[in-house]
Structure formats: C-alpha cells, structure tokens
C-alpha positions as a Markdown table, in Angstrom:
| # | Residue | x | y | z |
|---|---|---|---|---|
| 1 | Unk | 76.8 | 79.4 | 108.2 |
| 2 | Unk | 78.5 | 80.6 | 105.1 |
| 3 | Unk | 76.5 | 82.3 | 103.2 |
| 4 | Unk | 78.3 | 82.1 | 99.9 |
| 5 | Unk | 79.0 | 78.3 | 100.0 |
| 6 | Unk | 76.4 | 76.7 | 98.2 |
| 7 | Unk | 74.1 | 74.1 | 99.5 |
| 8 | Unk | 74.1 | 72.0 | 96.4 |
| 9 | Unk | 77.8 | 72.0 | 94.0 |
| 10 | Unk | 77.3 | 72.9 | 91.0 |
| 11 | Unk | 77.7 | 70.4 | 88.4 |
| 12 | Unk | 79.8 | 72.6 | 86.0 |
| 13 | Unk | 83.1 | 72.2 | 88.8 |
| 14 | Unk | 83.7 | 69.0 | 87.7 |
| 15 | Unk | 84.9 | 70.5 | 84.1 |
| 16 | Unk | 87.0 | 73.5 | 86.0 |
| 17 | Unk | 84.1 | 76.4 | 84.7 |
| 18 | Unk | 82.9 | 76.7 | 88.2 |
| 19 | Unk | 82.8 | 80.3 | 88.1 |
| 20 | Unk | 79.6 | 82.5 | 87.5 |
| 21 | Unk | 80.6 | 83.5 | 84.1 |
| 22 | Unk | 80.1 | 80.8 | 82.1 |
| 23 | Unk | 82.3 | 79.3 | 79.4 |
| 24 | Unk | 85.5 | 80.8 | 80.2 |
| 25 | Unk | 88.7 | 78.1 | 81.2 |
| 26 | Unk | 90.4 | 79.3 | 84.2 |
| 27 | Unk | 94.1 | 78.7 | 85.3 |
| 28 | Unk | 95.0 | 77.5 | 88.5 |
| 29 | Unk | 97.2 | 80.3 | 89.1 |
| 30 | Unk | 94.6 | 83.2 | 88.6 |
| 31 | Unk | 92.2 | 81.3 | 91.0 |
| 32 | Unk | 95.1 | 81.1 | 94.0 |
| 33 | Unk | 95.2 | 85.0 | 93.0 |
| 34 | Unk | 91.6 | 85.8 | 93.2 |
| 35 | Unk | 92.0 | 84.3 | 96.7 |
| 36 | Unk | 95.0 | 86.0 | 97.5 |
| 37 | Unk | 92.9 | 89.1 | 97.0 |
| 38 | Unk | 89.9 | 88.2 | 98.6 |
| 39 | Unk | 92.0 | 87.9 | 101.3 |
| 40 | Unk | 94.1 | 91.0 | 101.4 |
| 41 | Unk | 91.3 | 93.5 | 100.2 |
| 42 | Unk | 91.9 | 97.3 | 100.1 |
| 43 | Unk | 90.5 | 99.5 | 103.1 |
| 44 | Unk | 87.9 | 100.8 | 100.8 |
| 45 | Unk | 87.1 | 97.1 | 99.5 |
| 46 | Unk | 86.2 | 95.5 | 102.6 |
| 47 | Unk | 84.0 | 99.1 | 103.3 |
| 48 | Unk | 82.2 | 98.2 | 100.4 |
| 49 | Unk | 82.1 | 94.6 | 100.3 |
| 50 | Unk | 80.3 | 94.8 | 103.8 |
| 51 | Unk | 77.7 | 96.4 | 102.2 |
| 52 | Unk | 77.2 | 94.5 | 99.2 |
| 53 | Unk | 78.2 | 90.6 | 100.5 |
| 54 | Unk | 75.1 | 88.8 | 101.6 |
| 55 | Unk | 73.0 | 90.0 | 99.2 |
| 56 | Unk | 72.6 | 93.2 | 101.1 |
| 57 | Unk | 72.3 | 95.7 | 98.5 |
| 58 | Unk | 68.6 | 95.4 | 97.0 |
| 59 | Unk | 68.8 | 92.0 | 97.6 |
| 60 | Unk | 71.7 | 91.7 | 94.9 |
| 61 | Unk | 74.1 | 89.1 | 94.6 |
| 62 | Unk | 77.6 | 90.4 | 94.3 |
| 63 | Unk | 80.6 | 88.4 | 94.0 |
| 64 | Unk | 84.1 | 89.5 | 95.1 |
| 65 | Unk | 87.5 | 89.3 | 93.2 |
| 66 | Unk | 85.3 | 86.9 | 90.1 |
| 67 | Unk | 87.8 | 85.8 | 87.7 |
| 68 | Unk | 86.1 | 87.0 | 84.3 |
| 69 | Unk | 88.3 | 86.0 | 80.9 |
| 70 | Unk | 91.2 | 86.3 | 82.6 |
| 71 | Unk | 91.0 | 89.1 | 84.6 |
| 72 | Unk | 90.2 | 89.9 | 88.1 |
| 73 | Unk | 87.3 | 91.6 | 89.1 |
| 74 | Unk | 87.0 | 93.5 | 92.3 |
| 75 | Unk | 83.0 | 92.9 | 92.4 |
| 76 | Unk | 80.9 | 91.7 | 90.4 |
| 77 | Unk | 77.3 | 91.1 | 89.8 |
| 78 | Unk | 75.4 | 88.5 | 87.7 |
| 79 | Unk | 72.2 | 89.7 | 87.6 |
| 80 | Unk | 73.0 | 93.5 | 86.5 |
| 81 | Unk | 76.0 | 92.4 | 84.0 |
| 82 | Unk | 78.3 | 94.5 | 86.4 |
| 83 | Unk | 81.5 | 94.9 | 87.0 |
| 84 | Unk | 82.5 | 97.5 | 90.3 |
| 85 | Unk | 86.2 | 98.1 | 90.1 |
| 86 | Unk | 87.7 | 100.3 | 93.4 |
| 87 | Unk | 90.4 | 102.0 | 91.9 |
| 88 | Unk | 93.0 | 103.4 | 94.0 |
| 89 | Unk | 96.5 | 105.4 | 92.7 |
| 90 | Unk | 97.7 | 102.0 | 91.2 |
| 91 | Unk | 95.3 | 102.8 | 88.7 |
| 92 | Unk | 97.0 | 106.1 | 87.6 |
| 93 | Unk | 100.0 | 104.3 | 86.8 |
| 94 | Unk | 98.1 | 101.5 | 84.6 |
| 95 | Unk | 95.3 | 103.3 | 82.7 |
| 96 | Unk | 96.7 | 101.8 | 79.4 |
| 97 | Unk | 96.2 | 98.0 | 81.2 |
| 98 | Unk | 92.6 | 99.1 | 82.5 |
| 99 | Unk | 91.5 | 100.1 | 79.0 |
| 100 | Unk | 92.4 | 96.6 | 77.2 |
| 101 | Unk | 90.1 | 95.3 | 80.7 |
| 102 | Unk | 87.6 | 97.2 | 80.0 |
| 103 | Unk | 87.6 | 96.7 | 76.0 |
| 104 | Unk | 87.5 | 93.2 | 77.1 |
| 105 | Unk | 84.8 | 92.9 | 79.7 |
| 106 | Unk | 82.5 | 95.3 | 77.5 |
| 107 | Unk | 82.7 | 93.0 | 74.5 |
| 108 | Unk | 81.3 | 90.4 | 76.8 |
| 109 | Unk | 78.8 | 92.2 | 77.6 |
| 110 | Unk | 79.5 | 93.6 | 81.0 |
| 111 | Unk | 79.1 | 97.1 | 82.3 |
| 112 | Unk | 81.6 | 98.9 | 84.2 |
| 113 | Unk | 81.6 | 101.3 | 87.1 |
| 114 | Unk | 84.8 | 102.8 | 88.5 |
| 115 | Unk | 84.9 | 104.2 | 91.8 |
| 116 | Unk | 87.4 | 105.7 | 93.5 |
| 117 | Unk | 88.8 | 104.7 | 96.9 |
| 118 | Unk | 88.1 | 108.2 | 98.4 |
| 119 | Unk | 84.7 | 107.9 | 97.3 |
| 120 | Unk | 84.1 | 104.7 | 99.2 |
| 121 | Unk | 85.3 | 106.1 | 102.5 |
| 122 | Unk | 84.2 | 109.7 | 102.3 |
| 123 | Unk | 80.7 | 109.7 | 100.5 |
| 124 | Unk | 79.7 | 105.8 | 101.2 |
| 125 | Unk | 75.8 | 106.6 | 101.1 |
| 126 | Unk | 76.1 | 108.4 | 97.5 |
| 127 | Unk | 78.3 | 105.5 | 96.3 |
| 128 | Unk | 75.7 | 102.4 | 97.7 |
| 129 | Unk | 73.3 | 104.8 | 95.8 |
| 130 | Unk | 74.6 | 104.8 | 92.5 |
| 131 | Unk | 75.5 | 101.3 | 93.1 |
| 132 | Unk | 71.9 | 100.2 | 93.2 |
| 133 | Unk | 70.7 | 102.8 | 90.3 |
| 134 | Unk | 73.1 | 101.7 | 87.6 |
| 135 | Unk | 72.3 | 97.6 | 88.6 |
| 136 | Unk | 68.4 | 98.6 | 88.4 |
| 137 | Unk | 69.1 | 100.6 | 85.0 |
| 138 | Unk | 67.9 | 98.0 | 81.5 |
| 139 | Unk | 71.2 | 96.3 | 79.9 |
C-alpha cells in the first residue's frame, strides 16, 4: 500500500490547489517537473528521503519535491514550516537564484535548512539529528 496516497481526495483538487500549501495556483508544467524530480532524485536525496518518507523521522510528515509559490522544494514539512534543500555544486553556480527562493519562501513563512550533499552521505546520523531539532524548535 502507498503510503502517501490518501484514503479520502481532498476536496481542494477539484480547484487545481491540491498541494499542501495552500492558496497558491500551480502550472501544469511545474507539477510534470516536480515529478520529473521525484523521480530522478540526487544520490544524497533518496539517502535522505529513506529516512524521512513514511513519517519516519519523529513521526513527521515530509513531502518530497512540494511545489511552494513556484518553486521546487527538495523536502518539505507542514507541520514544522520547513523547507530541507540538498544542495550539491549546482548550487555554487546559482547562489544569486537561491537567494530570491529563499526571500520568497521566508516571506511565507517557511524556514530553511541547507544541507550539503557530503553531509548527507558522510555524517547521515548528525544530519537526521539536526533535522529533528530544528522541526521540534517554536516557529
């Protein structure tokens, strides 16, 4: 059984907001992408994402490449108002496009952690750690 489909659709699909962040219109094209991306994950996503998917992480619900006003999250998490991004080298090359995402996502009201791909395959432990710490921390 899947454990992210759910047992009862949400009535909110039927106006295309079926997304955990509520309010926000999203294109067709950016949802084919998320799905693109949920299917080619990184090496040090799908490390992480088998430790978080399933509510496995403190009993946390975290979503996986959530489309949040237009952008692409790598994980995110309702409950805690967070947004995990892996970032790889990529991310050296667009810090300028990552700081307009973040300015965005904060005004929202999200929080952001940034981990680094090395992180998630060398120091796993540490990183599930501060993980769990930052989503128990008061918004």
């Amino acid at each position: 059984m899947n454990n992210s489909t759910p047992l009862h659709p949400s009535p909110a699909k039927k106006d295309n907001t079926h997304n955990i962040v509520i309010g926000q219109k999203i294109n067709p094209d950016k949802i084919q992408r998320a799905k693109e991306l949920r299917r080619h994950m990184t090496p040090s996503e799908k490390i992480l994402w088998q430790h978080l998917r399933g509510n496995r992480l403190n009993n946390l619900h975290f979503r996986r490449q959530q489309i949040i006003d237009g952008f692409i999250a790598d994980f995110y998490c309702h409950a805690a108002k967070l947004v995990i991004e892996v970032d790889g080298k990529i991310h050296e090359q667009q810090a300028e496009y990552d700081a307009e995402r973040d300015k965005v996502l904060i005004a929202r009201g999200l929080r952001l952690l940034r981990i680094k791909n090395e992180a998630v395959q060398q120091e796993l432990n540490q990183v599930l750690v501060l993980i769990s710490q930052v989503c128990c921390e008061e918004t």
